[in-house]
C-alpha positions as CSV (number, residue, x, y, z in Angstrom):
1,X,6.4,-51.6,-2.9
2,X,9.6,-54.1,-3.3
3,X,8.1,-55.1,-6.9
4,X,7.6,-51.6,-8.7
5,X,11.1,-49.9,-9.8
6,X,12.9,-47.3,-7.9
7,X,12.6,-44.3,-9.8
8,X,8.6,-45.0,-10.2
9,X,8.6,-45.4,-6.4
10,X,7.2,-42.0,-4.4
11,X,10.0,-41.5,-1.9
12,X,7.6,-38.8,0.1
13,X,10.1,-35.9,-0.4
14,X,9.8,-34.9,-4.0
15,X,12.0,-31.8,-4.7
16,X,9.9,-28.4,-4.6
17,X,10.4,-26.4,-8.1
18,X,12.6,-23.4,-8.1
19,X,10.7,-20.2,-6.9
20,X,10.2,-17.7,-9.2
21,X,11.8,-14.3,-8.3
22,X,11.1,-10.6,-9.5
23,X,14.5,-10.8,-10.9
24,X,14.4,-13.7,-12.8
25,X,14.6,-14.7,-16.3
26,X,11.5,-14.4,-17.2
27,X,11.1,-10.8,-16.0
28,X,14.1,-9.5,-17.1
29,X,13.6,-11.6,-21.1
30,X,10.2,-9.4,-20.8
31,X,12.5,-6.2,-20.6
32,X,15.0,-7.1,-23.2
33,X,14.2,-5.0,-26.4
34,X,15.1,-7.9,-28.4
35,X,13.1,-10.3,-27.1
36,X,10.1,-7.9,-27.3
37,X,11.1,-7.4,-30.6
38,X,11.3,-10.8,-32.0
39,X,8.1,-11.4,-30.2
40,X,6.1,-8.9,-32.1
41,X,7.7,-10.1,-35.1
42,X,6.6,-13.8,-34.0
43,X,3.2,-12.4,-33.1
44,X,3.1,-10.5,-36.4
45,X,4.0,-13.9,-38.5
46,X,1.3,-16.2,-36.4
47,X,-1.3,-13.3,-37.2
48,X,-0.3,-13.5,-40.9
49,X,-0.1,-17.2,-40.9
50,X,-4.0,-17.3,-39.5
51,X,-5.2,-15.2,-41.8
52,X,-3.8,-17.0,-44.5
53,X,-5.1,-20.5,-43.2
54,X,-8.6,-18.3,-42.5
55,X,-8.5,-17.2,-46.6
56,X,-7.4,-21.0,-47.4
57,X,-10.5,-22.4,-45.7
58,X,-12.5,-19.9,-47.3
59,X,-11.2,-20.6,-50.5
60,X,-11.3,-24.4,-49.7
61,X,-15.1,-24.2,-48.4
62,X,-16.1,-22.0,-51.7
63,X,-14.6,-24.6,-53.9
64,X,-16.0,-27.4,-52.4
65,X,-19.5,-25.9,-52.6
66,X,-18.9,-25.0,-56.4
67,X,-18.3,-28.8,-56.7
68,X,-21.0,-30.1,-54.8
69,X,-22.9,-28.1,-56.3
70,X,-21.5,-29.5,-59.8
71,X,-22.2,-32.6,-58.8
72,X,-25.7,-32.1,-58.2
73,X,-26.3,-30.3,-61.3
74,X,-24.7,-33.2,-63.6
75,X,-26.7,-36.3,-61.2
76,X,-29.9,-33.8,-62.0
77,X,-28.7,-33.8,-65.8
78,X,-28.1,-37.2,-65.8
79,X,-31.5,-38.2,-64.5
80,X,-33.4,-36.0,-67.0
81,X,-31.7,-37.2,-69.8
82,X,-32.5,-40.9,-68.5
83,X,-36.2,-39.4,-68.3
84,X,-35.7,-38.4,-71.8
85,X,-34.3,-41.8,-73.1
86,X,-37.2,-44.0,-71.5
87,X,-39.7,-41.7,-72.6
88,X,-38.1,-42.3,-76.1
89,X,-37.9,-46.5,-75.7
90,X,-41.7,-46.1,-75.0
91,X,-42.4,-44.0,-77.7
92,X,-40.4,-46.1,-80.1
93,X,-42.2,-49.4,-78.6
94,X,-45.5,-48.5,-79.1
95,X,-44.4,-46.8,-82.8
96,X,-42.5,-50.8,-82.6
97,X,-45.9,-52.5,-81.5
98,X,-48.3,-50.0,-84.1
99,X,-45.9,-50.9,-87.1
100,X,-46.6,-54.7,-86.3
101,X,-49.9,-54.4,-85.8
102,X,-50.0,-52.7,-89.3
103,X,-48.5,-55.2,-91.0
104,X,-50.4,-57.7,-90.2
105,X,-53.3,-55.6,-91.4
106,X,-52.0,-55.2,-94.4
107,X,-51.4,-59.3,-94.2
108,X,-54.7,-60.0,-93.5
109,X,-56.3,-57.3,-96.1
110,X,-53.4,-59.2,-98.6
111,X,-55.2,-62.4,-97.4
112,X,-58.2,-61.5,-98.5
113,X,-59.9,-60.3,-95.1
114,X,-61.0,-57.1,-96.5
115,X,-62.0,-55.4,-93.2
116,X,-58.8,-55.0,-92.2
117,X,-57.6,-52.7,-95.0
118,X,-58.3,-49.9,-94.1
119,X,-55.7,-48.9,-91.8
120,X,-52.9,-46.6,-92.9
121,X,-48.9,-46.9,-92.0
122,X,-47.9,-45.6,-88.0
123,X,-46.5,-41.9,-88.6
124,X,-48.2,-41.7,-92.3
125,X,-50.8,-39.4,-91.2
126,X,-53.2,-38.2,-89.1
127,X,-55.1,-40.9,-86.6
């Protein structure tokens, strides 16, 4: 026990704590119109401050679902319209890959291979 300090050192007779009395302050603070009176008014304010923080969580909450759910509309958006767009390179590739092929019908029938003029222009008519 030499090494600890003295005031962390348990001496065996700790003081007891004051005993409480009928009389004493806290009963008589309980009686005291004032005090009563500024603890309603305290109780009042922490009753008005919780249902404030209670409507701001609501609020917050609310808004963060509107957002959330903003979110997952615009991702939803921005995965149809890159749907859309790859549906449209495709279409324009094979348009691409049609329109070559044409021309080099129209090559060959210019060559003189005469079996391959008969093919008509992508999007000219019906196929």
């Amino acid at each position: 026990m030499a090494a600890s300090p003295v005031l962390a050192q348990k001496t065996g007779s700790e003081p007891a704590p004051p005993a409480a009395s009928a009389s004493g302050a806290a009963g008589s603070s309980a009686a005291d119109p004032g005090t009563r009176s500024l603890n309603r008014i305290q109780a009042d304010n922490a009753r008005a401050q919780n249902a404030a923080n209670a409507d701001s969580a609501t609020t917050y909450n609310s808004a963060t679902a509107d957002y959330q759910a903003a979110r997952t509309a615009a991702a939803e958006a921005q995965a149809r319209y890159e749907r859309e767009m790859q549906a449209h390179r495709d279409a324009q590739a094979a348009y691409d890959a049609a329109y070559a092929r044409w021309q080099a019908d129209v090559a060959a029938c210019r060559a003189g291979e005469h079996s391959r003029c008969q093919s008509s222009m992508p999007g000219s008519g019906p196929s």
